[in-house]
C-alpha positions as CSV (number, residue, x, y, z in Angstrom):
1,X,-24.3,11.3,-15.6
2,X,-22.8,11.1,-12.1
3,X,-22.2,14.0,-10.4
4,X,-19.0,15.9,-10.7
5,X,-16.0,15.5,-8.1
6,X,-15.6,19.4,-6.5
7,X,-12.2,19.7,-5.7
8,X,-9.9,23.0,-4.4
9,X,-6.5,23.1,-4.7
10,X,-4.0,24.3,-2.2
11,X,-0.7,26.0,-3.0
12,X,1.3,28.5,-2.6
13,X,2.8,29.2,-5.9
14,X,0.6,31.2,-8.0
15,X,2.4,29.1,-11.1
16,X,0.9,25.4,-9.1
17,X,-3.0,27.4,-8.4
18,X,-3.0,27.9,-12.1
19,X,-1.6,24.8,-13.8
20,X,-3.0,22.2,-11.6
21,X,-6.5,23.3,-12.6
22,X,-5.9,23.5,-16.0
23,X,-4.9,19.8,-16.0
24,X,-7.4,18.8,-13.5
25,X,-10.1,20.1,-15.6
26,X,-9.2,18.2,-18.9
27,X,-11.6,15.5,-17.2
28,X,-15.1,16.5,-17.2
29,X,-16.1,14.7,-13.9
30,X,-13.9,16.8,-12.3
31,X,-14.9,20.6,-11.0
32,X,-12.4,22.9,-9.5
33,X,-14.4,25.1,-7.3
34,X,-11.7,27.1,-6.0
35,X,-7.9,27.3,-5.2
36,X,-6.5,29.0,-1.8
37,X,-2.3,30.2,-1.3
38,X,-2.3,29.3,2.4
39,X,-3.7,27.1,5.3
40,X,-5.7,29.6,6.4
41,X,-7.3,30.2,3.4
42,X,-8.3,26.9,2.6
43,X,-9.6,26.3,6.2
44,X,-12.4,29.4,5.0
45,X,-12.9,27.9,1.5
46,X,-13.6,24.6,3.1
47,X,-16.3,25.9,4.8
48,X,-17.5,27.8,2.4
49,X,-16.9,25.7,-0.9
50,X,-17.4,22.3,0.2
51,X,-15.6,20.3,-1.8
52,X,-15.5,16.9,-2.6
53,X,-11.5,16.5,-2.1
54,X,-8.7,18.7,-1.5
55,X,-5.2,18.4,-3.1
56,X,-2.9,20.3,-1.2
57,X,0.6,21.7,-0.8
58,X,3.1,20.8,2.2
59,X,5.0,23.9,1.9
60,X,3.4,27.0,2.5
61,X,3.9,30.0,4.5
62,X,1.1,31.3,8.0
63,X,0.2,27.9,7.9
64,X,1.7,24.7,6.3
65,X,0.4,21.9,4.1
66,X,1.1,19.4,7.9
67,X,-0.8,22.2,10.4
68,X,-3.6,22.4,8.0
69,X,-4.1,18.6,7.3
70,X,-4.9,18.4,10.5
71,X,-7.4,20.9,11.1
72,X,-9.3,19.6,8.1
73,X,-9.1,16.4,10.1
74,X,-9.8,17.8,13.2
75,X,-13.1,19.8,12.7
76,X,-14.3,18.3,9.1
77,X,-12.8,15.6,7.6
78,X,-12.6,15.0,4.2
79,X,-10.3,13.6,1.8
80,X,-7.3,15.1,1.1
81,X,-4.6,14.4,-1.3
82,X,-0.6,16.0,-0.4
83,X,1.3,17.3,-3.2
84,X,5.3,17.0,-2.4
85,X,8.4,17.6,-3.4
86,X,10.3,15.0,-5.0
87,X,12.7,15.2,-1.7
88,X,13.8,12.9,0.9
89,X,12.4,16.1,3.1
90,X,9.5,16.0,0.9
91,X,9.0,12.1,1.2
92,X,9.5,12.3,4.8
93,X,6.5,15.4,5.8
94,X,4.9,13.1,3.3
95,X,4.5,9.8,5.3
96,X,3.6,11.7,8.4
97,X,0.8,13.5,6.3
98,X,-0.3,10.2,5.4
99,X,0.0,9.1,9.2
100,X,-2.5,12.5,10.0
101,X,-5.0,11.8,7.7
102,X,-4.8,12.1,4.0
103,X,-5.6,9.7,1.9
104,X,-2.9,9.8,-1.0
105,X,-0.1,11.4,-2.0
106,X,1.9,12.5,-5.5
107,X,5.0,13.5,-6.5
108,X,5.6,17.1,-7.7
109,X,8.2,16.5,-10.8
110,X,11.8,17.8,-10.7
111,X,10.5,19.9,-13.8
112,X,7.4,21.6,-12.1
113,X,8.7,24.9,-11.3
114,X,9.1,25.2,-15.0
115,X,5.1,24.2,-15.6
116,X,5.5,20.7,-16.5
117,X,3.3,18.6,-14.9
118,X,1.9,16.5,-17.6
119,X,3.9,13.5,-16.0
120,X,1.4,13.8,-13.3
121,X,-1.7,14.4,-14.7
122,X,-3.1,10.9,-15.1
123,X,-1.9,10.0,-11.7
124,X,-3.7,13.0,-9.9
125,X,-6.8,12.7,-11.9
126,X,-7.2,8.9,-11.3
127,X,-6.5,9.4,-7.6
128,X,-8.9,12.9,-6.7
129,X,-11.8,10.2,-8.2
130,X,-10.6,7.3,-6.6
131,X,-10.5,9.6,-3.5
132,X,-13.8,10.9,-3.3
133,X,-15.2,7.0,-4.0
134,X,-13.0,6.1,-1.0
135,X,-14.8,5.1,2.2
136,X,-13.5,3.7,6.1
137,X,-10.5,1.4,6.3
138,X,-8.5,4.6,7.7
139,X,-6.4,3.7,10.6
140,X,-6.6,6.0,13.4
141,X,-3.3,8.4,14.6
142,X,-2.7,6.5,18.0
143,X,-3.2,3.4,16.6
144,X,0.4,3.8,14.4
145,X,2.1,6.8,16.4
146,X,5.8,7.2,16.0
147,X,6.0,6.9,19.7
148,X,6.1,2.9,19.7
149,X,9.4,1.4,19.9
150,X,9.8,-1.9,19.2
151,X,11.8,-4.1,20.8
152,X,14.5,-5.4,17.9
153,X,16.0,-8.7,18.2
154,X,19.7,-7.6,18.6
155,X,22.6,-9.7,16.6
156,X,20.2,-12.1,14.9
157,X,21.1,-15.0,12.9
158,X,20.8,-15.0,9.7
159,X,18.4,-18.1,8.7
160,X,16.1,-19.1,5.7
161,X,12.5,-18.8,6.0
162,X,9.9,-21.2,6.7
163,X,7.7,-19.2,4.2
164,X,7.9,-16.9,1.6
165,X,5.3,-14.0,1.9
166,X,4.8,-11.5,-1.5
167,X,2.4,-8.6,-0.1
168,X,0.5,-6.1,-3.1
169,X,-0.7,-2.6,-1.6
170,X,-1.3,0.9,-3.2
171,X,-3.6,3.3,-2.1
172,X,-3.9,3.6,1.5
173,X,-0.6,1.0,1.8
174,X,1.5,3.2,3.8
175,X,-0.5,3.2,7.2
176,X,-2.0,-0.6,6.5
177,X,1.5,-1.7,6.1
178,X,2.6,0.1,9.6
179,X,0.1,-1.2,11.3
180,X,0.4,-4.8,10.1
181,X,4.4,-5.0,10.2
182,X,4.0,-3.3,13.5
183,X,2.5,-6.3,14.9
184,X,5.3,-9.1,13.7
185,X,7.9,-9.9,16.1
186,X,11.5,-10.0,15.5
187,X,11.8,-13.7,15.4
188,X,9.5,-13.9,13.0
189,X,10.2,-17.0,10.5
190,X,9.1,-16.1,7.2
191,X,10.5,-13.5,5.0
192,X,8.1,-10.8,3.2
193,X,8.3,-9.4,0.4
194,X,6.6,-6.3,-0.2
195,X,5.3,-3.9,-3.6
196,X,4.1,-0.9,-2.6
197,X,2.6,1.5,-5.6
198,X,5.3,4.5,-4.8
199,X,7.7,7.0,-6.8
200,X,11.1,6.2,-6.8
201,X,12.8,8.1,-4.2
202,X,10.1,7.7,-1.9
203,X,10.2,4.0,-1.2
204,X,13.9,4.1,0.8
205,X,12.3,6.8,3.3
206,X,9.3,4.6,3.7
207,X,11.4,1.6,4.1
208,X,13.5,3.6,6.7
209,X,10.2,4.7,8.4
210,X,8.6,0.8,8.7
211,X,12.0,-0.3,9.9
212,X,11.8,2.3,12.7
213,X,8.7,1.3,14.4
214,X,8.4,-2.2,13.6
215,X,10.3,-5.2,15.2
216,X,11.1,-6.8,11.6
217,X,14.2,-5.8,9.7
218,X,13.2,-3.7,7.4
219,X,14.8,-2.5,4.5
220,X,14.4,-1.0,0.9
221,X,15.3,-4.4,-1.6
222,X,18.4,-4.3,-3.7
223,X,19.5,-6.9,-6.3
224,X,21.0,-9.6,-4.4
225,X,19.6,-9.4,-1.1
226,X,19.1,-12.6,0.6
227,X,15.1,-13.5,2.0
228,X,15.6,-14.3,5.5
229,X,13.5,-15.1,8.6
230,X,12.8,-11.8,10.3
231,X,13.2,-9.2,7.3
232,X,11.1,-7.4,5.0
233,X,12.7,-6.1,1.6
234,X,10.3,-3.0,0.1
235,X,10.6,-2.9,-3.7
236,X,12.1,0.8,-4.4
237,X,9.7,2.6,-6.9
238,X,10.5,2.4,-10.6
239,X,11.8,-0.6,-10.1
240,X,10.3,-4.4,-10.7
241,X,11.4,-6.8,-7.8
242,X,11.5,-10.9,-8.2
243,X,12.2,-13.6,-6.1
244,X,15.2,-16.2,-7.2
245,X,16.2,-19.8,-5.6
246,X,20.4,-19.2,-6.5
247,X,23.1,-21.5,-5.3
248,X,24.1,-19.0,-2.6
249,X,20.4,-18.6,-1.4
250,X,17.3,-17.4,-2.2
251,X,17.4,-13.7,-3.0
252,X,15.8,-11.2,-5.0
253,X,16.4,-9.1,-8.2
254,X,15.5,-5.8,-9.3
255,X,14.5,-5.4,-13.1
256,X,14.1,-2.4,-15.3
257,X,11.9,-4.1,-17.7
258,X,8.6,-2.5,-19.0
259,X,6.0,-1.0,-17.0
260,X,2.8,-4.2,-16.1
261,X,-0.5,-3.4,-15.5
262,X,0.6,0.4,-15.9
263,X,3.3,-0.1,-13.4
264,X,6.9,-0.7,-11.8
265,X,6.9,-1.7,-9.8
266,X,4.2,-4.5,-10.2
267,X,2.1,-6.7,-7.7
268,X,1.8,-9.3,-10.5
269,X,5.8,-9.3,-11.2
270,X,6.3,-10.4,-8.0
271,X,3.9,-12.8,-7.4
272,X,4.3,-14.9,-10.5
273,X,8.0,-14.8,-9.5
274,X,7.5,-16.7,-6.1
275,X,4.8,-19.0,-7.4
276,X,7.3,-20.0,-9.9
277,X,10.1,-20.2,-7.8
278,X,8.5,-21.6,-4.0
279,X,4.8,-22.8,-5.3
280,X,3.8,-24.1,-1.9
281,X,5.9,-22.3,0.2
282,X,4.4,-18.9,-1.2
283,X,1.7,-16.5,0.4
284,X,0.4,-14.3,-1.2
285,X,-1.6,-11.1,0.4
286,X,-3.6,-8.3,-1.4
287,X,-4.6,-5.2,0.7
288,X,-5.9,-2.0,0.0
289,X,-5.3,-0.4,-3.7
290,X,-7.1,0.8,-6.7
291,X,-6.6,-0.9,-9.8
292,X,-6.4,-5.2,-10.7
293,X,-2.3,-5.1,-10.4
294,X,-2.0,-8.6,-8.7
295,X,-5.0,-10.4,-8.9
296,X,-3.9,-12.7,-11.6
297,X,-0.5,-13.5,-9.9
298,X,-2.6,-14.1,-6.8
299,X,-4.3,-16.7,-9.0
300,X,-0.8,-17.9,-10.2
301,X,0.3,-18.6,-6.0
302,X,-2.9,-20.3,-5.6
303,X,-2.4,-22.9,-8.5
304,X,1.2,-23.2,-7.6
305,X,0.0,-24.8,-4.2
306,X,0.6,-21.7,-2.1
307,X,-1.7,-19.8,0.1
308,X,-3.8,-16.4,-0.9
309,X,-5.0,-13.5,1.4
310,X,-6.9,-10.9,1.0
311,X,-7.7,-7.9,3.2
312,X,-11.3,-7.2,3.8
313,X,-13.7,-4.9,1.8
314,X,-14.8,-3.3,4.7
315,X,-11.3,-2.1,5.8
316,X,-9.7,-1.2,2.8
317,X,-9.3,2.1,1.9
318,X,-9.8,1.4,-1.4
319,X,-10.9,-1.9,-2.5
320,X,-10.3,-2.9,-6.0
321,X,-7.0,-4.6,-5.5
322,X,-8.5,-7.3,-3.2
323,X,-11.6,-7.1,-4.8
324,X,-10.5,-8.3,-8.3
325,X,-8.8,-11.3,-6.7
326,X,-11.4,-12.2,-4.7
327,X,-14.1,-12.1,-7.8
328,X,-11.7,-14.0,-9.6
329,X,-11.9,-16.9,-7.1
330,X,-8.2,-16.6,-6.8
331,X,-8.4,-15.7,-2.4
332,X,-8.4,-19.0,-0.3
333,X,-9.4,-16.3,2.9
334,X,-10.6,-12.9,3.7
335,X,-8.9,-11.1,6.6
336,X,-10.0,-7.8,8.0
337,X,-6.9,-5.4,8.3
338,X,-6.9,-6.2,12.0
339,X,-6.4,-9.6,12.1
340,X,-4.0,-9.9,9.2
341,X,-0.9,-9.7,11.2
342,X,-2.5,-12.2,14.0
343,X,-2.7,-14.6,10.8
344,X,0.4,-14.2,9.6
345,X,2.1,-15.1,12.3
346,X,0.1,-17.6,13.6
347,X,0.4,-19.7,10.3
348,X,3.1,-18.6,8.8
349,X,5.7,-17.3,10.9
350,X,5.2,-18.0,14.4
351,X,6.9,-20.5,16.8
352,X,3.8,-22.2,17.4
353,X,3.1,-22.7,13.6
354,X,5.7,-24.9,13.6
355,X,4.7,-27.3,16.1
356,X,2.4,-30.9,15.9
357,X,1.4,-29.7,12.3
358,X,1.9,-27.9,8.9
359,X,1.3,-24.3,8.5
360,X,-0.7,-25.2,5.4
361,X,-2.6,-28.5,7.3
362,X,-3.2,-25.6,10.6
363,X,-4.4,-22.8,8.2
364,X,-6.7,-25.2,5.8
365,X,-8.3,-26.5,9.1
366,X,-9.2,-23.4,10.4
367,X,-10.4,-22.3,7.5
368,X,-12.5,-24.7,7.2
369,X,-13.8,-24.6,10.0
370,X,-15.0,-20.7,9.9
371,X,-16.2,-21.5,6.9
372,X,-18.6,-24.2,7.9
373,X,-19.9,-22.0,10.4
374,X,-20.6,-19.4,8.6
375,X,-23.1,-18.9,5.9
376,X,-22.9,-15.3,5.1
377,X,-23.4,-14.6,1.6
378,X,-19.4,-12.6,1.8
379,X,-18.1,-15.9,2.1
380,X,-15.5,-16.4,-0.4
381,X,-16.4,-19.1,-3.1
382,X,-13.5,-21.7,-3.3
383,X,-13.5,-22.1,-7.8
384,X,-9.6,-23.4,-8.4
385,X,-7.7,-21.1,-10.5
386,X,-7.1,-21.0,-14.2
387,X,-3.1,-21.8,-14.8
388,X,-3.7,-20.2,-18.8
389,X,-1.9,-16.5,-17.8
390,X,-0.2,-14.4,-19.5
C-alpha cells in the first residue's frame, strides 16, 4: 500500500478545522496530521508536522491565507491548495494565490457556514492526491507579474479567423494560460477558444484577469458571440461551450446539457464541436490537467483534418490531460509550455504564416523535419485516429 498523503488544514473557523477533516479522512490515503486557525500557526506546524500538502484558508486574521502562501513559498515550498469564497473578492485573492504559488484552488459552497460541504468533497480529495503527485511545470512570479501591460490594438476590425483554436486546461491552467496568451499579439489571426476546469462565478474574473495582461481580447464566452481574429472567449464554469458556422458568422453557444467526462464545462464538448464544424481549419491544444477530458475530441480534430498540440510532460503541472492524448496517438506535436505560444503564432496566427505557404504545409514541414532529426524514444508515434467515438 502506498504511503498516505499527510495533509494540515488551515482555517480560521473552528466549524471549517472540524468538518474539512472529517471529509478528508473518508479516504484512507489521506492523513490529517494537524489543522492550524492562523498564518502563523501553520508556518510552526509546517515545520513541525511536515506535511505532504496544505489546504488553506484566504481569510484569516494575524496573518492571511495570501501573506502566508508566500512564506510557505518563500522558505519551504510545498504544495498548497486555497480554499475561497464563492465571491468575485474571493475569486479575485484567488488567482493571485494561484499566481504566488499554490497549486489548486476550490470553491467554499454558499451553504458552508451551515456545514455542508459534501458538494466539495470529491473535488478536494481528488485534488490534495493529485497535488502531492504533482511535480515542476510551475511558472515562476516574475515570469506572469501583473506589472506587464500590453500594448492593445485600439479600434480593431472585426474580421474572421484564419484558424480556429479549441484549448483544454485544468489543473495548473490559470498561470499556463497567462503565460501563453501573454505572448500573442493583438493582431493575432486566429480565434481561441478556451475550457478551463473552473466554478461558475469564477471564470468571468479570470477572463477579466487574462484580458488585462494580455494583448488578445479577452473575454468570458456568451451564446452568440462571434469567433474573431484577435479574441479569446473563456467558457464560464457550469456551462458547456460549442462552436457553430451560422448565416451571420461563426459563433459559439453555451449549453446546459449533462455533465461529460464528470464535467461542464467539457474539453471533449468543445472539441468535437469544431472538428465537426471547421475539420481542417481546427487546432486543437491540451495542456496541463488531471483527468482524460479531451483526449478523444483531440482524436476527433485530428481525423477531421485539423491539427493537435500537446503541452509537454515535463512542464505540466499535472500531466494526464496531455498524456492521455498523446498515448492515444491522437497529438500530431509535443510543445513544452514555453514554446507553445511561439507555435501558435507562427503557424497559426501570425502574419508570416500566411505568406509563400499554408499554415498546415509550414507546420507539417517542420515537423517533419524535428522529427527526422530526432530519435528520442519521447517522440510522439504518428498512429491515425479511430473516427468510432462516442
Amino acid at each position: 500500500m502506498s504511503e498516505r498523503v499527510r495533509v494540515l488544514v488551515v482555517d480560521d473557523s473552528a466549524l471549517m478545522r472540524k468538518l474539512i477533516p472529517t471529509i478528508l479522512e473518508r479516504d484512507p490515503s489521506i492523513e490529517v496530521v494537524g489543522t492550524a486557525m492562523d498564518g502563523a500557526f501553520a508556518l510552526k506546524k509546517i515545520e513541525e508536522l511536515r506535511p505532504d500538502v496544505v489546504t488553506l484558508d484566504l481569510e484569516m486574521p494575524r496573518m492571511d491565507g495570501m501573506e502566508t502562501l508566500r512564506m510557505i513559498m518563500r522558505s519551504a515550498p510545498l504544495p498548497v491548495i486555497m480554499v475561497s469564497t464563492h465571491s468575485k473578492e474571493g475569486a479575485y485573492a484567488t488567482f493571485k494565490a494561484l499566481a504566488l504559488g499554490a497549486i489548486d484552488f476550490v470553491a467554499k459552497p454558499k451553504e458552508a457556514s451551515s456545514g455542508h460541504l459534501d458538494t466539495i468533497a470529491t473535488e478536494l480529495i481528488e485534488k490534495i492526491k493529485v497535488a502531492k503527485r504533482a511535480t515542476g511545470g510551475r511558472i515562476t512570479a516574475p515570469v506572469i507579474a501583473d506589472r506587464i501591460q500590453p500594448v492593445k490594438k485600439n479600434a480593431r476590425v472585426a474580421a474572421p479567423p484564419h484558424r480556429i483554436i479549441a484549448i483544454g486546461i485544468s489543473t495548473g491552467g490559470p498561470n499556463a494560460l497567462q503565460f501563453v496568451l501573454s505572448q500573442i499579439p493583438a493582431e493575432f489571426s486566429g480565434s481561441l477558444l478556451i475550457v478551463q476546469h473552473m466554478p461558475e462565478g469564477f471564470t468571468e474574473m479570470f477572463a477579466r484577469r487574462l484580458d488585462e495582461c494580455c494583448a488578445l481580447e479577452v473575454q468570458e464566452a456568451k451564446s452568440g458571440d462571434l469567433l474573431l481574429a484577435g479574441r479569446a472567449l473563456i467558457c464560464p464554469g457550469n456551462r458547456h461551450m460549442m462552436a457553430r458556422r451560422m448565416p451571420r458568422g461563426d459563433m459559439v453557444v453555451l449549453s446546459d446539457s449533462a455533465p461529460v467526462n464528470g464535467h461542464r464545462p467539457s474539453v471533449d464538448v468543445l472539441f468535437h464541436s469544431v472538428s465537426q464544424e471547421f475539420g481542417p481549419m481546427a487546432v486543437g491544444v491540451l495542456m496541463t490537467g488531471m483527468g482524460e477530458d479531451g483526449a478523444e475530441g483531440l482524436g476527433a480534430i485530428k481525423a477531421a483534418g485539423g491539427v493537435t498540440l500537446a503541452q509537454s510532460e515535463d512542464t505540466c503541472v499535472v500531466p494526464g490531460m496531455p498524456r492521455a492524448a498523446i498515448v492515444k496517438g491522437y497529438v500530431n506535436r509535443v510543445v513544452p509550455l514555453d514554446a507553445m505560444g511561439n507555435v501558435l503564432i507562427t503557424h497559426f496566427g501570425g502574419e508570416r504564416a500566411t505568406q509563400n505557404t499554408s499554415r498546415q504545409e509550414k507546420f507539417d514541414r517542420s515537423d517533419k523535419n524535428r522529427n527526422d532529426k530526432s530519435d528520442k524514444n519521447e517522440k510522439v508515434e504518428r498512429m491515425p485516429a479511430s473516427t468510432n467515438r462516442s
